[in-house]
C-alpha positions in Angstrom: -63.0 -93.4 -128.3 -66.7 -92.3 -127.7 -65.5 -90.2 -123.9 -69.2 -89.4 -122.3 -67.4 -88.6 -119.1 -65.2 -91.2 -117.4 -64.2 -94.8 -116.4 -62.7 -97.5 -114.4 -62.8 -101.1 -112.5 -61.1 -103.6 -110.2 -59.7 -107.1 -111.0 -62.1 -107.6 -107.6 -66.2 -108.2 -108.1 -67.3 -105.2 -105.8 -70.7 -106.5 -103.8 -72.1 -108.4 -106.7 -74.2 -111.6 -105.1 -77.0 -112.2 -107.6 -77.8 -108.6 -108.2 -75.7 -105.2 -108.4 -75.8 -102.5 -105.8 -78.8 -100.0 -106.8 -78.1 -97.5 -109.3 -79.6 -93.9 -109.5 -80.6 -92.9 -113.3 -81.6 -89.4 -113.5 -83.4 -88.1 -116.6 -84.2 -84.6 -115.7 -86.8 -85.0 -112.5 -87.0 -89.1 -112.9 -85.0 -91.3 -111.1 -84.6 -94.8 -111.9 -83.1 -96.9 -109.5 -81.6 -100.7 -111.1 -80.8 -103.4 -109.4 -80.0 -106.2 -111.7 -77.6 -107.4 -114.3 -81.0 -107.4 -116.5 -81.0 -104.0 -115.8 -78.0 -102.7 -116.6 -77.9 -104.3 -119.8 -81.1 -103.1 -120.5 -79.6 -99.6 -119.3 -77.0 -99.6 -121.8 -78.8 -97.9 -125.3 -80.1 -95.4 -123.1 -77.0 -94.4 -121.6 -74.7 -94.4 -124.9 -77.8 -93.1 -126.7 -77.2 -95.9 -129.3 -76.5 -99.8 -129.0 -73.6 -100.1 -129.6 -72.1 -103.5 -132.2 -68.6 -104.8 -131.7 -68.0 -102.7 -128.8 -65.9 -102.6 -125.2 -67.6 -100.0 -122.8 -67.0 -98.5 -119.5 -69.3 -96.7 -117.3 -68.5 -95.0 -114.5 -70.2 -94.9 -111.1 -70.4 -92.1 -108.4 -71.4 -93.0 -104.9 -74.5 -90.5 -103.7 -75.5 -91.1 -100.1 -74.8 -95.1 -100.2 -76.5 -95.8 -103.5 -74.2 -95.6 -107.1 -74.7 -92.8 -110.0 -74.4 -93.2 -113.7 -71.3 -91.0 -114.5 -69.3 -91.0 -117.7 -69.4 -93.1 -120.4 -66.4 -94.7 -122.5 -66.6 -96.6 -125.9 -64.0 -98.8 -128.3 -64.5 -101.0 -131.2 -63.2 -104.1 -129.4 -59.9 -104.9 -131.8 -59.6 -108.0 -134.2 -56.2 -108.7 -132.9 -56.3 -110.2 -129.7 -52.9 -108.9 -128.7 -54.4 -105.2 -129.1 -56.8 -106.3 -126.2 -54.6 -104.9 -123.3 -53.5 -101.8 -124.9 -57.4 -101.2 -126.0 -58.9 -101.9 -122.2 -56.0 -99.9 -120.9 -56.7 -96.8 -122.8 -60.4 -97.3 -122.1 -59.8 -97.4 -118.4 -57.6 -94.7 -118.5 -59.1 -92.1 -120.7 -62.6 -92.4 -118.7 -60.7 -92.4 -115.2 -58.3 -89.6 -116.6 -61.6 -87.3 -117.9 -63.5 -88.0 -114.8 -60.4 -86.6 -113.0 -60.2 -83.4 -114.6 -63.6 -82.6 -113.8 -62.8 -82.9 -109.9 -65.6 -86.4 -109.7 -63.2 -89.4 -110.1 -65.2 -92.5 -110.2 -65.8 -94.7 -107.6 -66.5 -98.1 -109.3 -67.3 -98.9 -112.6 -69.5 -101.1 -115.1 -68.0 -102.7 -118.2 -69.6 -104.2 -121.0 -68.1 -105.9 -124.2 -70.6 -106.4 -127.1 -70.4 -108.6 -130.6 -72.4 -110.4 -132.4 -71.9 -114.0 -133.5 -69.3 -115.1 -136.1 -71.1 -117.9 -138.7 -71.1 -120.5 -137.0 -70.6 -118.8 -133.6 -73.5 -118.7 -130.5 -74.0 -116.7 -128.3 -72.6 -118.2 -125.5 -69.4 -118.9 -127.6 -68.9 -115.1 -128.0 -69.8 -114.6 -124.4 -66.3 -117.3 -123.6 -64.4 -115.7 -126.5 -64.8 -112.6 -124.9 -64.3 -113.5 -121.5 -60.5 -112.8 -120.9 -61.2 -108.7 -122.6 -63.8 -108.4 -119.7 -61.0 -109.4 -117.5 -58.2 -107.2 -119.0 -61.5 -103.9 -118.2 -62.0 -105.1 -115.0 -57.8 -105.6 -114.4 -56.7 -102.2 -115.8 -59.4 -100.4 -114.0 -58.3 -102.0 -110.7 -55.1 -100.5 -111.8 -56.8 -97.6 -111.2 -58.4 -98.4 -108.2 -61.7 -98.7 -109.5 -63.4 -101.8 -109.5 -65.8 -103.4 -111.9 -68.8 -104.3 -110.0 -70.3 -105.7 -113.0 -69.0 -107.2 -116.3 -71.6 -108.4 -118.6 -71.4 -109.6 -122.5 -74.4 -109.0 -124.5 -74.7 -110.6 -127.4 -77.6 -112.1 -129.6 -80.7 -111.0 -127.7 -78.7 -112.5 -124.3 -76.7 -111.2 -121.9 -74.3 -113.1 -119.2 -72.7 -112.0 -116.4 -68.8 -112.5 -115.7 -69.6 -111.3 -111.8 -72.4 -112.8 -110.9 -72.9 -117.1 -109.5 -75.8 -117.0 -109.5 -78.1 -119.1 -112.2 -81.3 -118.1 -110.9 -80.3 -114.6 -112.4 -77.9 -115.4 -114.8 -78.3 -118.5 -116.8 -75.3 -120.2 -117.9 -76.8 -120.1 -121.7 -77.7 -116.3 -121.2 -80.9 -114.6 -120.0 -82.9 -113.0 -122.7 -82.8 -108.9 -123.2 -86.1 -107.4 -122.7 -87.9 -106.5 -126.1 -86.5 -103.0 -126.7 -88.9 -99.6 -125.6 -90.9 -102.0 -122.8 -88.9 -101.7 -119.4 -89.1 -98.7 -116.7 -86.1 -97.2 -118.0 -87.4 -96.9 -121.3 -90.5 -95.1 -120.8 -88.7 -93.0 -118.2 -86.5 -92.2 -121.1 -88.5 -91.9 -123.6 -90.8 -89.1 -121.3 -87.5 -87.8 -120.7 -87.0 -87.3 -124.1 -83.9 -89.6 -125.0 -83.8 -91.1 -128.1 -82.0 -94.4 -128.9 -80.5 -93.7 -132.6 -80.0 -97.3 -133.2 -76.7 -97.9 -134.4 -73.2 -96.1 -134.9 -73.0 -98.2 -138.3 -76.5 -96.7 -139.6 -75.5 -93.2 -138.4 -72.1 -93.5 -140.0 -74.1 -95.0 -143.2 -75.8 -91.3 -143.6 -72.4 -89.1 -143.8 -70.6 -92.2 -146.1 -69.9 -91.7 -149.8 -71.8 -93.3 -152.3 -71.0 -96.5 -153.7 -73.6 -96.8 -156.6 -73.3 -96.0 -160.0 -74.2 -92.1 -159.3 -70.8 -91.9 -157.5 -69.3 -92.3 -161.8 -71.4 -89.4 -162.6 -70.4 -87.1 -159.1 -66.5 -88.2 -160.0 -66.7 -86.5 -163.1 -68.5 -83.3 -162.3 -65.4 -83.2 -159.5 -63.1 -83.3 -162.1 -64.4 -81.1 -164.0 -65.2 -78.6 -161.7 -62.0 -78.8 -160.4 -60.6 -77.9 -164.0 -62.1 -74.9 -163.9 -62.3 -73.7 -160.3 -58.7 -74.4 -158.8 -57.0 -72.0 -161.2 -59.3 -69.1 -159.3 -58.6 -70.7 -156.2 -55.3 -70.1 -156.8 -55.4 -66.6 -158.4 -55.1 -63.9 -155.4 -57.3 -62.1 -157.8 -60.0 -64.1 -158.0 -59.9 -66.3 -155.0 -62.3 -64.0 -153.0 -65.1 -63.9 -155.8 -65.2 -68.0 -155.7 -65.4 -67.8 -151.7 -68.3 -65.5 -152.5 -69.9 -68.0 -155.3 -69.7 -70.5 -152.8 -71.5 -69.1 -149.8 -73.9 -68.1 -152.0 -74.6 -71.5 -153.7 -74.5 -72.8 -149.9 -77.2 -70.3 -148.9 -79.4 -71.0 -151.9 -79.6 -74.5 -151.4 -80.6 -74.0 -147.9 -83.3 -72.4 -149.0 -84.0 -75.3 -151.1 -83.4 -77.5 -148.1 -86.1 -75.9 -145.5 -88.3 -75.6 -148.4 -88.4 -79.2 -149.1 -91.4 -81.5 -148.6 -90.4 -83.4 -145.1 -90.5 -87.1 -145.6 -90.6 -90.0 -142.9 -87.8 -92.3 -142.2 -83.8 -91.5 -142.3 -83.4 -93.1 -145.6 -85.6 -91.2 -147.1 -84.8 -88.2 -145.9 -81.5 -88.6 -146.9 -82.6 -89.4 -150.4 -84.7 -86.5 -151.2 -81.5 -84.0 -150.0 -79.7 -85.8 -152.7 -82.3 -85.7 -155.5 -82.7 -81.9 -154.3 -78.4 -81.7 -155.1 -77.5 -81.5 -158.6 -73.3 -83.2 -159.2 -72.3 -79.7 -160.3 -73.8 -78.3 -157.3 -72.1 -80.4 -155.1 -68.8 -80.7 -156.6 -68.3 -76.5 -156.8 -69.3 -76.5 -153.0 -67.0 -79.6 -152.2 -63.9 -77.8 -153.8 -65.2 -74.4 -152.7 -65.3 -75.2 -148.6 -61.8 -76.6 -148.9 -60.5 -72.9 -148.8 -60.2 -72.7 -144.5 -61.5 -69.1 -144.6 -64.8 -70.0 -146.7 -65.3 -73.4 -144.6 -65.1 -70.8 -141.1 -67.9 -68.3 -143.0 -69.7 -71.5 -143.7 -69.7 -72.7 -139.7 -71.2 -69.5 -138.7 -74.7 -71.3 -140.2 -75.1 -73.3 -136.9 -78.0 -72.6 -134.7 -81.4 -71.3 -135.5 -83.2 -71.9 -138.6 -79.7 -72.0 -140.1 -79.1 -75.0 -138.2 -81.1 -78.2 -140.2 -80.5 -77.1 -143.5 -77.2 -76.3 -143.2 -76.7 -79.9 -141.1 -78.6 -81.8 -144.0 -75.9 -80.1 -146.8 -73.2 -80.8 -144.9 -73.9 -84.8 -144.8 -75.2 -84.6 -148.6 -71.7 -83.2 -149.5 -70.0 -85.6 -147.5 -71.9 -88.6 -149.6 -70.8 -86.8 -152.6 -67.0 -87.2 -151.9 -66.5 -89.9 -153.8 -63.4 -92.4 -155.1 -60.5 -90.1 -154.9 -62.3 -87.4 -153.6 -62.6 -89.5 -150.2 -60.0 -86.7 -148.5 -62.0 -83.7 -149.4 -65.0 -85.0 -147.3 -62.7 -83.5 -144.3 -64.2 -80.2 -145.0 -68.3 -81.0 -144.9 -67.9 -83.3 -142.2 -66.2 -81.3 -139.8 -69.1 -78.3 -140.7 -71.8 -81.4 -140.0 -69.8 -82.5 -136.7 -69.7 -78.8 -135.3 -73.6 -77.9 -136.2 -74.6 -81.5 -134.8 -72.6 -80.2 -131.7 -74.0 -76.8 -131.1 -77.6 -78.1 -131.7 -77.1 -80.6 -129.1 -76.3 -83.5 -131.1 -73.2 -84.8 -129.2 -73.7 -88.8 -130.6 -73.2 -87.0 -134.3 -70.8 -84.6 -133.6 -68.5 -87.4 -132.2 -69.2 -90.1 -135.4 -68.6 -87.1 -138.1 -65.7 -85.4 -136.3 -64.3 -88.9 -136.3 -65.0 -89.6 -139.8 -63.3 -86.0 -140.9 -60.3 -87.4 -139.1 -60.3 -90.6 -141.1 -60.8 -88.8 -144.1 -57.7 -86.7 -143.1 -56.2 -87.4 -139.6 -54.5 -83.8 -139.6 -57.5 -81.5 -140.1 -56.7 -79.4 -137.3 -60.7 -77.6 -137.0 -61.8 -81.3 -136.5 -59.3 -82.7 -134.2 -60.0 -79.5 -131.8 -63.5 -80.0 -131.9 -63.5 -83.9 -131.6 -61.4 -83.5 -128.3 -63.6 -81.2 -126.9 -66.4 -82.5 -127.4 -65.2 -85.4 -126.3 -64.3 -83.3 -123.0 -67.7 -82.6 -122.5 -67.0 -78.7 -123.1 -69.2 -76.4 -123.7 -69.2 -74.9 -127.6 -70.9 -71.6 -127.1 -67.3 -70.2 -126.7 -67.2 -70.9 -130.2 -70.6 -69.7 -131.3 -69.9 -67.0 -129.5 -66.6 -66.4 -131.6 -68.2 -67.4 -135.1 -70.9 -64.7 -134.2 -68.5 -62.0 -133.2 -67.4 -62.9 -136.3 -70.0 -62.6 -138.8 -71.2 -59.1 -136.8 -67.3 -57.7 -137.6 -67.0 -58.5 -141.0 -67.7 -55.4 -143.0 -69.5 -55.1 -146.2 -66.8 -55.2 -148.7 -64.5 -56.4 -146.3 -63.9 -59.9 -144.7 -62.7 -60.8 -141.1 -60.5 -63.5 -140.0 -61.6 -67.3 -139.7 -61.9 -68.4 -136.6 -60.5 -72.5 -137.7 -57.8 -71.4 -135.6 -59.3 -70.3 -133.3 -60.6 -73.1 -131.6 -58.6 -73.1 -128.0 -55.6 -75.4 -127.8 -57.3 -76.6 -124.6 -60.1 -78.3 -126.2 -62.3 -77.2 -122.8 -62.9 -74.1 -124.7 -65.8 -74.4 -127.3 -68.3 -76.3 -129.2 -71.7 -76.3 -128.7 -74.4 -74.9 -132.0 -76.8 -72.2 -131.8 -78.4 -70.3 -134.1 -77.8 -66.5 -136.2 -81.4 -65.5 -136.0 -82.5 -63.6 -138.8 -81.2 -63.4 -142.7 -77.7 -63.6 -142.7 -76.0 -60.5 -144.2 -74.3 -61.5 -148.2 -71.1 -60.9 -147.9 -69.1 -59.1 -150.7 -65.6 -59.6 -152.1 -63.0 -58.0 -150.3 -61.6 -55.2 -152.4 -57.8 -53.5 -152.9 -59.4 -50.4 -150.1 -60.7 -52.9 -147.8 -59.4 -53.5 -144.7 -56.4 -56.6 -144.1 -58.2 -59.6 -142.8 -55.3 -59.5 -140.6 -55.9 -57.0 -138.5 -56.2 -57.4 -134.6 -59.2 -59.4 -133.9 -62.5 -57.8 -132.2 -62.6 -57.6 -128.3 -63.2 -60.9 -126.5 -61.8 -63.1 -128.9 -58.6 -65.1 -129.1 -55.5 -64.0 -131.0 -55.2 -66.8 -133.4 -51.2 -68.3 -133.6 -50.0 -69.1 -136.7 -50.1 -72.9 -137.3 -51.6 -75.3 -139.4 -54.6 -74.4 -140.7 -53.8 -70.7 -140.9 -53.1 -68.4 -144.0 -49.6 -67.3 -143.3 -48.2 -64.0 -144.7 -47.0 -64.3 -148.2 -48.7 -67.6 -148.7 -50.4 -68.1 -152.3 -52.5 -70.4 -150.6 -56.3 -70.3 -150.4 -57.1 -70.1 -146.6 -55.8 -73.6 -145.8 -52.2 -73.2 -144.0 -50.8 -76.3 -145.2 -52.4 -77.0 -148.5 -55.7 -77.0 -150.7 -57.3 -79.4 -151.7 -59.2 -78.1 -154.6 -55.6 -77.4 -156.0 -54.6 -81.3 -155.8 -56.8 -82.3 -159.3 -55.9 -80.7 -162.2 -55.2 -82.9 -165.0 -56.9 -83.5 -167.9 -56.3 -87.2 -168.6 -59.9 -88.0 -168.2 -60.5 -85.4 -165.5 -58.0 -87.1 -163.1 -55.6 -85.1 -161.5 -52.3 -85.0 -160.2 -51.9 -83.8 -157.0 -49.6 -80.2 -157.4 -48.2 -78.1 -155.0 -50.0 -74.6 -154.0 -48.1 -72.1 -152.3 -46.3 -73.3 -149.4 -47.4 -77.1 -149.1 -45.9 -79.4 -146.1 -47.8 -82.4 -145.4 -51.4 -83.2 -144.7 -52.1 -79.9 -141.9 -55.4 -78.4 -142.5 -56.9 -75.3 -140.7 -59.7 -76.9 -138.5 -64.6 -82.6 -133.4 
């Protein structure tokens, strides 16, 4: 669930009579005051940030001096089973009504919207009745809550219809028409505002997505292959601290390759000149490198400055390179492109990348902390804040601990990019003389439990406290591997939003 803030709504219809109750918009110094379904739905991409496609959302409403405030914001795909419908509106209601409460501002009313586009051979106005009884369930569970739904609309198709308002003059029975996108008040108040509307979750999810072409053959096999020879030091206490080293480095050097690069217009391209910029080797000795906790933590300390897009624009390249069987190892880069997107502001990305690490592997601890706290609304410099206390502690020759773990448990502790301004210090190897990595962390910092995620004492493991990845392909029937065991293995737990 995409949690901006909070949520709830009524089985009742509020004051709704051919118009809604003005609502106040702030963007910075603007105020926008709406008055109309037409409005609100053109409100919607500006307050998500995105439009959103197959979507139920709540938005919740705060009552300043008689008139109603844009609060939080709640999102779910709307389910293909229909008998998911009530469990789905219920959690939506509830986890905006619950967030909102934790804050101290529990919503007074709310706004729902369900979104979807045809079927083939579907209109608009038959998705609009399809969808009717799911506004129903938003606006019954949030009057569970005791907060009504002043406003239920479907949008769909260009249109948008109202499930609160009688009036036709307003809202047609065949659907009004949306407003041709960038061309109403609120647009040009956002867009002097500076709020961007990134068009869809599906086009921002198609950027961090591994390739499907034919190059994905070629990536497979420098995995495998890398993999071969890079596990085996992985494993090695020996030499496990020289490939952490190889990897930062190779990160580091392709930033420079990064900020160095001709800039190019348009998404797409953008994303295809990183790529060309990537050689397979490149990216499959990074991929298996950052799945060592400790090296992914040193990695995450590249997250504000002029650290901050280059290291953002490897993470999603990496994450593209995770291909076929690799699809699990795309945890690691995602979660690194979730937390910078965070820290630099980016909370849409952060969400949609955190989310994807989780579907790549739903117990990567690092991502499931930072997923729930940005989805808290917390602030992340706590975790800057750690990462650079950090990077300033760790001794040439030596190393200090990663801070995966340290993350709090109450996800209201961190998250939030900014950036290590100058040249980042290279780190060496830790040698035999240097000091334990385990030694009491610096002042200001939280002691870090053992858990998943952490390296626990006596564990032959590379920095991951459940298992690495790297370690799972190792076969050389055509490069596949089996997975193995390495060290101490239970489950899926990874040391991570």
């Amino acid at each position: 669930m995409t949690n901006h803030s909070e949520t709830t709504g009524p089985s009742e219809n509020g004051d709704v009579t051919g118009g809604v109750q003005p609502l106040g918009h702030s963007a910075h110094d603007t105020q926008i005051t709406l008055r109309t379904p037409a409005e609100l739905a053109d409100a919607l991409p500006y307050l998500l940030g995105y439009r959103p496609e197959d979507s139920m959302v709540l938005v919740a409403l705060h009552d300043r001096g008689g008139r109603g405030r844009f609060g939080g914001r709640a999102r779910l795909g709307i389910p293909t089973n229909k008998d998911d419908w009530e469990s789905a509106a219920r959690q939506l209601a509830q986890g905006l009504t619950t967030g909102s409460e934790r804050r101290g501002n529990r919503p007074e009313q709310m706004v729902a919207y369900v979104c979807q586009e045809p079927s083939p051979g579907e209109t608009g106005r038959d998705v609009m009745h399809r969808l009717a009884p799911l506004a129903q369930l938003l606006r019954t569970e949030c009057g569970r809550l005791d907060v009504p739904v002043i406003e239920a609309l479907c949008v769909s198709e260009g249109r948008f219809w109202s499930y609160c308002c009688p009036a036709d003059e307003c809202c047609p029975p065949d659907g009004a028409p949306m407003g041709l996108p960038g061309t109403s008040v609120l647009a040009a108040a956002a867009t002097y505002a500076g709020i961007q509307v990134r068009g869809t979750l599906r086009e921002l999810r198609a950027r961090l997505q591994p390739w499907e072409s034919g190059a994905a053959l070629e990536q497979e096999g420098a995995l495998d292959r890398a993999g071969m020879a890079l596990v085996p030091r992985i494993l090695h206490d020996a030499s496990r601290a020289d490939v952490a080293e190889e990897t930062l480095a190779l990160a580091e050097q392709l930033m420079s390759r990064y900020a160095a690069a001709v800039p190019v217009s348009g998404v797409h391209q953008a994303d295809l000149r990183d790529d060309a910029l990537l050689a397979h080797a490149e990216a499959a000795l990074l991929i298996l490198g950052l799945q060592d906790r400790t090296t992914r933590d040193r990695a995450a300390a590249w997250m504000e400055g002029d650290e901050a897009g280059p290291a953002l624009r490897l993470w999603r390249a990496l994450a593209r390179r995770c291909v076929g069987p690799y699809g699990e190892h795309a945890a690691a880069p995602l979660t690194l492109a979730g937390w910078v997107a965070w820290s630099t502001g980016d909370d849409l990305e952060a969400r949609e990348a955190l989310a994807m690490a989780l579907g790549a592997d739903p117990e990567y601890l690092f991502a499931r902390l930072l997923h729930q706290a940005c989805n808290e609304g917390l602030d992340p410099e706590s975790i800057r804040r750690c990462l650079r206390t950090e990077d300033a502690g760790r001794e040439p020759g030596g190393s200090t601990e990663a801070v995966g773990d340290t993350a709090p448990a109450d996800p209201g502790t961190d998250h939030e990019p900014t950036a290590v301004s100058g040249t980042r210090r290279r780190r060496r190897a830790r040698t035999e003389d240097s000091p334990d990595p385990r030694r009491p962390r610096p002042e200001g910092t939280r002691p870090q439990p053992t858990g998943a995620g952490r390296t626990r004492p006596g564990s032959s493991r590379p920095g991951d406290g459940t298992r690495t990845r790297a370690a799972e392909r190792t076969d050389t029937r055509g490069g596949r591997a089996a997975r193995e065991d390495s060290g101490t293995r239970k489950g899926r737990g990874e040391g991570d939003e």
